[in-house]
C-alpha positions as CSV (number, residue, x, y, z in Angstrom):
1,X,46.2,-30.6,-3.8
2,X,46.2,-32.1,-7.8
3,X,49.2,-33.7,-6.6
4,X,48.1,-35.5,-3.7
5,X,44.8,-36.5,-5.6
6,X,46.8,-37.7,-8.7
7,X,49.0,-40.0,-5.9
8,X,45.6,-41.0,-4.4
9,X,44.4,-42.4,-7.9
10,X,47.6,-44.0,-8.5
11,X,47.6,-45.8,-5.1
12,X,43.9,-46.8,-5.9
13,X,44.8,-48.0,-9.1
14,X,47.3,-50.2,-8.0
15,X,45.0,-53.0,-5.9
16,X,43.5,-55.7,-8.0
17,X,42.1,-58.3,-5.2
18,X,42.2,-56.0,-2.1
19,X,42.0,-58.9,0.4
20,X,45.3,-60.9,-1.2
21,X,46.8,-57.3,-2.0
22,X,46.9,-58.2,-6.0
23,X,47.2,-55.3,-8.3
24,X,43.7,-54.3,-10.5
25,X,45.6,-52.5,-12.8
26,X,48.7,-54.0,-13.9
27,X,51.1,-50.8,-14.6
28,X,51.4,-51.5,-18.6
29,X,54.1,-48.4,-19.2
30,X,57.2,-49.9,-17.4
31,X,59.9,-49.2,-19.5
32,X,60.5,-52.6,-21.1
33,X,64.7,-51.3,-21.8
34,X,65.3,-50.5,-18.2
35,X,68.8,-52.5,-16.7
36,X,68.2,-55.1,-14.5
37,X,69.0,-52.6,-11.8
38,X,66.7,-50.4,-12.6
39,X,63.9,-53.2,-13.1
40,X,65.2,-54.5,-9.9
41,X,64.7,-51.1,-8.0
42,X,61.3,-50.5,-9.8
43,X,59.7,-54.1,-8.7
44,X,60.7,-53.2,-5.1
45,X,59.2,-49.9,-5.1
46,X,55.9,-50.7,-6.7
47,X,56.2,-53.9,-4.0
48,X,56.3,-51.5,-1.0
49,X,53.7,-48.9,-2.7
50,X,51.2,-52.3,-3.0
51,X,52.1,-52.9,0.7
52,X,51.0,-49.1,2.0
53,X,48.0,-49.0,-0.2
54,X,47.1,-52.8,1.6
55,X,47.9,-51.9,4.5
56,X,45.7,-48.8,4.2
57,X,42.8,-50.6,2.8
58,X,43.4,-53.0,6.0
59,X,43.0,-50.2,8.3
60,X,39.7,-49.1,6.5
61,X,38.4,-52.3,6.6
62,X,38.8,-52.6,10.7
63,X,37.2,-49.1,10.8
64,X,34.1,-51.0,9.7
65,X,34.6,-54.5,11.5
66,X,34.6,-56.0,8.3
67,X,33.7,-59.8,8.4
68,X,35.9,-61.5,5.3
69,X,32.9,-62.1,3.4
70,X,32.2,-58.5,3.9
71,X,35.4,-57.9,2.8
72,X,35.2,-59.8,0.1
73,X,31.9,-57.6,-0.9
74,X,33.6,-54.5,-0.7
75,X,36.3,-55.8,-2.6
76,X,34.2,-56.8,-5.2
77,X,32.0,-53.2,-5.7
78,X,36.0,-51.4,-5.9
79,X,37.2,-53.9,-8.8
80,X,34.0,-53.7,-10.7
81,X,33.0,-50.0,-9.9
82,X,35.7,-47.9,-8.5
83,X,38.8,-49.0,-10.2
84,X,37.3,-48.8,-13.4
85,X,35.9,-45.3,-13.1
86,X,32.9,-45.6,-13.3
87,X,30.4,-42.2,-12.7
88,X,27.8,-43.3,-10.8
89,X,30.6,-44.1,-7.4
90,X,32.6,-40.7,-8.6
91,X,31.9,-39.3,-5.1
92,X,32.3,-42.8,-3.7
93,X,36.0,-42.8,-5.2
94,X,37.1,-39.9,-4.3
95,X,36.0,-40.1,-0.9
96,X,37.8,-43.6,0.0
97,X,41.4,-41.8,-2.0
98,X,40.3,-39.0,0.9
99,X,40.1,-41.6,3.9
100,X,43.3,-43.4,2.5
101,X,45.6,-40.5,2.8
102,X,44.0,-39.0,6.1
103,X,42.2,-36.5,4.3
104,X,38.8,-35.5,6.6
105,X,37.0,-33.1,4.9
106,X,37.1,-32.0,1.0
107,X,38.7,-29.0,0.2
108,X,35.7,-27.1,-0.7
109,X,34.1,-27.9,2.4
110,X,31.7,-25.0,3.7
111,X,33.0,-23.2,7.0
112,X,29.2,-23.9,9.0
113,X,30.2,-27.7,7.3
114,X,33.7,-28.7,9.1
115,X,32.6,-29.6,12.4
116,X,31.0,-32.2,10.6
117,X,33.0,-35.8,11.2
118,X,32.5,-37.0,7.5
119,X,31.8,-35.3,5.0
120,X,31.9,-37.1,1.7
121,X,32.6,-34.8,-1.7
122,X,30.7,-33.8,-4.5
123,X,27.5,-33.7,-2.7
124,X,24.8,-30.6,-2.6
125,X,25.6,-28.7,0.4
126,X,22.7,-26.4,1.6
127,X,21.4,-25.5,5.0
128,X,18.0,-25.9,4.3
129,X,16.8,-27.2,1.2
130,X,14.3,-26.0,-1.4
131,X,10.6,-28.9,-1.0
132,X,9.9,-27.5,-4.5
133,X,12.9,-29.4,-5.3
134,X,11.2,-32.4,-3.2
135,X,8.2,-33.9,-4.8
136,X,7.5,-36.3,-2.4
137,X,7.5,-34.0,0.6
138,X,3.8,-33.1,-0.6
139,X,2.4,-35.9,0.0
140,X,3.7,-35.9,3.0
141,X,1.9,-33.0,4.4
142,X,-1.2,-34.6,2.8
143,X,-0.9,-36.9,5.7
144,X,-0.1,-34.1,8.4
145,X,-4.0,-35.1,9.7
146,X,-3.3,-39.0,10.0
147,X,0.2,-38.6,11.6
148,X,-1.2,-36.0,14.1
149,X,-4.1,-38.3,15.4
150,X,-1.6,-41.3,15.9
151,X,0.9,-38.6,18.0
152,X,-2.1,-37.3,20.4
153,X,-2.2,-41.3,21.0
154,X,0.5,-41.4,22.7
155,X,-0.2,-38.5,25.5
156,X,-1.0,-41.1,27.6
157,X,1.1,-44.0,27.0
158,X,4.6,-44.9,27.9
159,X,7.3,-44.7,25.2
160,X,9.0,-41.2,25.4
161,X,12.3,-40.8,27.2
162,X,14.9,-38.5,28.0
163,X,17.1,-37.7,24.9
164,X,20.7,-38.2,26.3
165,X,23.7,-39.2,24.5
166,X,27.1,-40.4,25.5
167,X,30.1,-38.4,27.5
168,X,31.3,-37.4,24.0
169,X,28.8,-35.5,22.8
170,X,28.1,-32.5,26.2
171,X,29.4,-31.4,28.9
172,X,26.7,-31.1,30.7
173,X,25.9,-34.4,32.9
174,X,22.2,-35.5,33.2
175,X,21.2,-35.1,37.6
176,X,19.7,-39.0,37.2
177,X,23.3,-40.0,36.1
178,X,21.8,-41.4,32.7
179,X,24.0,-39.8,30.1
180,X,25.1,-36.4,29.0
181,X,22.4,-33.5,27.8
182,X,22.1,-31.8,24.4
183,X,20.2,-29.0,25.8
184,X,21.3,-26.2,27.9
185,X,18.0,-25.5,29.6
186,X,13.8,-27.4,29.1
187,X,14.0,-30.9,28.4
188,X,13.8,-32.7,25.4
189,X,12.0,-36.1,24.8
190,X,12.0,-38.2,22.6
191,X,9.8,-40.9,21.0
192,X,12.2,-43.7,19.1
193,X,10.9,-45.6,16.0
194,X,14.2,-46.3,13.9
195,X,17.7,-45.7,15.3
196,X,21.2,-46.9,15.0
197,X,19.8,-50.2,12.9
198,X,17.7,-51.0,15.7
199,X,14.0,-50.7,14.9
200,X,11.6,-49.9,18.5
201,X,9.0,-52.6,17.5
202,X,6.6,-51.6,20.7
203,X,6.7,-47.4,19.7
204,X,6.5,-48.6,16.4
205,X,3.2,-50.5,17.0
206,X,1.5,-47.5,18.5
207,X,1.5,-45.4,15.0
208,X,1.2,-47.7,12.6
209,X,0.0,-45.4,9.5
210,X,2.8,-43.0,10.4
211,X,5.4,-46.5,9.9
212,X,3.9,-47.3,6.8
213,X,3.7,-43.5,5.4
214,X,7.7,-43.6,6.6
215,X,9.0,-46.6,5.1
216,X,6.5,-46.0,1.8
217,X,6.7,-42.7,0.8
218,X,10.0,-41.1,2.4
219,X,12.8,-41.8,-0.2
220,X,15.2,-44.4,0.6
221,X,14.8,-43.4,4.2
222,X,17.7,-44.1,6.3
223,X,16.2,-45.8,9.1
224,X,16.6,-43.0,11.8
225,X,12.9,-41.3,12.5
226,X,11.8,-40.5,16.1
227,X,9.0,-38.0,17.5
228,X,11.4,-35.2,19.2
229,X,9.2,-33.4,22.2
230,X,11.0,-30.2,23.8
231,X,9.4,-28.4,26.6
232,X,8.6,-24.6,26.7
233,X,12.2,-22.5,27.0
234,X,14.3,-25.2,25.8
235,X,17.2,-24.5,24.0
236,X,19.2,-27.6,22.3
237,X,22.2,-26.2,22.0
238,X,24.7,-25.9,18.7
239,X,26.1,-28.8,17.0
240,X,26.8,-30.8,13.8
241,X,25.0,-34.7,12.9
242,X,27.7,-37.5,12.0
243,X,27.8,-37.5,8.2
244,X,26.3,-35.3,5.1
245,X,25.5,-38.5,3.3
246,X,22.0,-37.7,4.7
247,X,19.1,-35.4,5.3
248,X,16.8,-34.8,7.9
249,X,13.7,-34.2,7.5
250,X,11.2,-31.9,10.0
251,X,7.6,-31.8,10.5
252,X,6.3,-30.1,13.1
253,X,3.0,-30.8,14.4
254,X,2.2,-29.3,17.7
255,X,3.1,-26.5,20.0
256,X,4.8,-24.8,17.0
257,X,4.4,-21.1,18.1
258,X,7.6,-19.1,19.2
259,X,9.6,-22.8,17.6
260,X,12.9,-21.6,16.0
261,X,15.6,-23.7,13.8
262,X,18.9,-22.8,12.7
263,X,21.2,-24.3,10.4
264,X,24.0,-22.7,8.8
265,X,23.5,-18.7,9.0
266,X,19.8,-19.4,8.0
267,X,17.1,-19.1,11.2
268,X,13.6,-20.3,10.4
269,X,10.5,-20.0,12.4
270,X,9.0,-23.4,12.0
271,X,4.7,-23.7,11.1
272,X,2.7,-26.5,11.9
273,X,2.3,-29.1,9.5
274,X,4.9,-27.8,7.0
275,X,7.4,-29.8,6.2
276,X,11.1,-28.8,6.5
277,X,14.5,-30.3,5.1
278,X,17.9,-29.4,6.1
279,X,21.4,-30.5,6.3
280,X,22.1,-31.1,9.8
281,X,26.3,-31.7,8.8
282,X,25.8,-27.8,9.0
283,X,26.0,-26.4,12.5
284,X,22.3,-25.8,14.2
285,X,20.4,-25.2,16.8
286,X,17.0,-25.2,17.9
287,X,14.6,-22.8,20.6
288,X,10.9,-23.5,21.8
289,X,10.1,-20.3,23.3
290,X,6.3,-21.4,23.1
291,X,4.0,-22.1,25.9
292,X,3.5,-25.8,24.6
293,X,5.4,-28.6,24.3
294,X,6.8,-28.6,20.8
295,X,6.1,-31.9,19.3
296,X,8.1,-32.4,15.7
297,X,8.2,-36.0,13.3
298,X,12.0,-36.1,12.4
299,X,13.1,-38.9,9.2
300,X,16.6,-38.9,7.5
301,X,16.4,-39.6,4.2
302,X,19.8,-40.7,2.1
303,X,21.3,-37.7,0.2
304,X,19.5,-37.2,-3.6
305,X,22.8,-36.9,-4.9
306,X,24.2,-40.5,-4.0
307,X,23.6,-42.9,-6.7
308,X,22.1,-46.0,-5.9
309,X,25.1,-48.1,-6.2
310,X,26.7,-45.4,-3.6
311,X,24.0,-46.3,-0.9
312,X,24.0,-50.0,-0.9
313,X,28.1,-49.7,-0.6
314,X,27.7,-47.1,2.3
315,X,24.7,-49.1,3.5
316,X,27.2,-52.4,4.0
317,X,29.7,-50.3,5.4
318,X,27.4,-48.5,8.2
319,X,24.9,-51.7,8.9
320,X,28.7,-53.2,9.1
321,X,29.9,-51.0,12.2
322,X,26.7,-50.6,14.1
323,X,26.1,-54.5,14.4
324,X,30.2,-54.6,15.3
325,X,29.6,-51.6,17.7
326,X,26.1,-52.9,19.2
327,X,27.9,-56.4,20.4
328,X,31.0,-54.0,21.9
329,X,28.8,-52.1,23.8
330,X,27.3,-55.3,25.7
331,X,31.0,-55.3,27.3
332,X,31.1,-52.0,27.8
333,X,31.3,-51.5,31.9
334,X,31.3,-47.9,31.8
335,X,28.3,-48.3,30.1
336,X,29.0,-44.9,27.8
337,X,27.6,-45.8,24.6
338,X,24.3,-45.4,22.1
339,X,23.1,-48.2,22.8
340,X,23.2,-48.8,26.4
341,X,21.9,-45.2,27.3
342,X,18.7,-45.4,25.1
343,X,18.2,-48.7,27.1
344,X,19.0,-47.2,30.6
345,X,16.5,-43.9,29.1
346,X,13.6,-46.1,28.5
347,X,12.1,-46.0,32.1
348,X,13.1,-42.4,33.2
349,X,9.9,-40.8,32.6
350,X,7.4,-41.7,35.3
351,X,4.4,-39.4,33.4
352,X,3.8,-37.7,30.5
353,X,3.1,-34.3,32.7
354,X,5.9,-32.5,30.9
355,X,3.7,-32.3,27.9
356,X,2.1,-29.0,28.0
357,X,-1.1,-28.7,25.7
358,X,-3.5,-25.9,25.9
359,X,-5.3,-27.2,22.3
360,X,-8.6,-27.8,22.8
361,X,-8.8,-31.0,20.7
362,X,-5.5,-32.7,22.5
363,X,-7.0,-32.1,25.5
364,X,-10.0,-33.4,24.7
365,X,-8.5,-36.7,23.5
366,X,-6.5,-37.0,26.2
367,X,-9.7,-36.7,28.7
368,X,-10.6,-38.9,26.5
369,X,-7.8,-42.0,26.8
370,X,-8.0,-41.4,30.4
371,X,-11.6,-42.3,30.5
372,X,-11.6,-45.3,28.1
373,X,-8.5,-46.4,30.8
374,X,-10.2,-45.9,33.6
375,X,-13.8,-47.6,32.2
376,X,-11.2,-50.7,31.0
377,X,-9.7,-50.9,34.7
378,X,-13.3,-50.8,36.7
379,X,-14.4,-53.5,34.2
């Protein structure tokens, strides 16, 4: 392993302007004596070394869609940052010398963590993770009261839709047609605010204070937040998120009772209004054995341990591939992508009568809404 990652900094080391294929760091110990064979032979092979390490860099670039200028930007953060060592990229470094040489996952890696597609080194890795250790996540729960009031709003408005994902992600086809199912039995809605660099101006309209409690207080949230609804006996079966460059936040808010969450070998019966963080790389799993509809506020945040530097890089790089993969899904006739599910999804719920709610005070304000409509109509 010390071998391959002293070749990986070598190769790194090598690329001055990444675009044009330029060296950054001229190799200053040549032997200056060698015979012109020797030279000869030593030219060509640093030549074809500069042409794999390119060629490489290439490749990463059209993982991303890169636009020149965007190469251009990346370019310039690896001259001035990563080439020259500096700390505050360290995980940043060692994760592209990872990608170069077809290297997935870290060698340290935790078992419940490998499932995960990217995992990037030298980051924290716990299932669930300490709020002491979170300062901020108090004053969250401060406002538990002022998000609660803006999600009984919406028991009787539109918004909510099936959660469904592409045929990659299940097995299990949805009986509309409309995607493939992450749970095995209940159903699971959901209530999109931020996702995949799209932001759902009309949800987000409905719960104002909750958007401005998000995009103030959370921590260089990382534009993913959604109200997730499951149904009494549902079961959202095992699996990993995309990347540990992030964490997800969990605050549940009603129907809490007989609400289970696993991640990693750690099981945690969730309470109302607390506030939660795990690592969903790690493998988990949620149950709702309640007799309510379990109604939870999920954020991802950016993982404390990336540096600031580290997130605006990764930022380019993501916001990069999601524009690139948002205009190849319009073309997409099979129509099995992100994007084009959530859009078919929007329309599948007819009612709201799948949320459950024997708490006085819900009820109440949803008697409530219905009245105020009904008042507004015969006006």
């Amino acid at each position: 392993m010390e071998e391959i990652v002293k070749e990986q900094q070598n190769q790194l080391n090598q690329v001055e302007e990444i675009n044009s294929g330029q060296k950054i760091v001229e190799n200053a110990d040549q032997d200056k004596h060698q015979s012109d064979d020797e030279e000869d032979s030593s030219k060509q092979e640093v030549s074809e070394k500069d042409k794999l390490v390119n060629q490489k860099l290439e490749d990463f670039y059209n993982d991303y869609y890169l636009t020149d200028f965007q190469k251009f930007a990346v370019a310039k953060f690896l001259r001035e940052n990563v080439a020259v060592g500096k700390p505050s990229v360290a995980r940043i470094r060692e994760w592209l010398m990872n990608k170069l040489n077809g290297v997935n996952k870290p060698a340290d890696c935790p078992a419940q963590q490998r499932g995960c597609p990217e995992v990037i080194p030298g980051l924290r890795a716990y299932p669930f993770w300490d709020s002491q250790n979170l300062p901020w996540i108090q004053k969250i729960q401060d406002n538990y009261e002022v998000i609660k009031q803006e999600l009984l709003s919406l028991r009787n408005q539109k918004g909510f839709q099936p959660y469904r994902g592409p045929s990659w992600t299940s097995d299990i086809k949805a009986k509309d047609g409309v995607g493939r199912k992450s749970n095995d039995s209940g159903d699971w809605n959901v209530f999109y605010l931020f996702l995949h660099n799209i932001k759902f101006e009309e949800n987000c309209k409905k719960v104002p204070k909750t958007i401005e409690i998000i995009e103030n207080i959370f921590p260089r949230h990382y534009h993913h937040a959604f109200f997730s609804a499951v149904t009494p006996g549902t079961h959202i079966m095992k699996h990993h998120g995309p990347t540990n460059k992030k964490l997800r936040f969990h605050m549940p808010i009603l129907g809490v009772k007989n609400s289970r969450l696993r991640a990693g070998d750690i099981t945690l019966n969730q309470e109302e209004g607390k506030c939660y963080v795990f690592d969903d790389s790690f493998e988990h799993e949620a149950w709702h054995d309640g007799d309510e509809t379990r109604i939870v506020l999920i954020v991802d945040i950016w993982h404390p341990d990336l540096s600031s530097e580290e997130v605006k890089f990764l930022s380019l790089l993501q916001n990069a591939k999601m524009r690139a993969e948002k205009i190849i899904s319009e073309q997409d006739a099979a129509k099995d992508n992100f994007y084009k599910i959530i859009e078919m999804s929007k329309d599948l719920l007819n009612s709201n009568d799948w949320w459950t709610d024997n708490n006085k005070e819900t009820l109440q304000q949803f008697e409530s809404q219905k009245l105020d409509e009904k008042n507004t109509i015969s006006s």
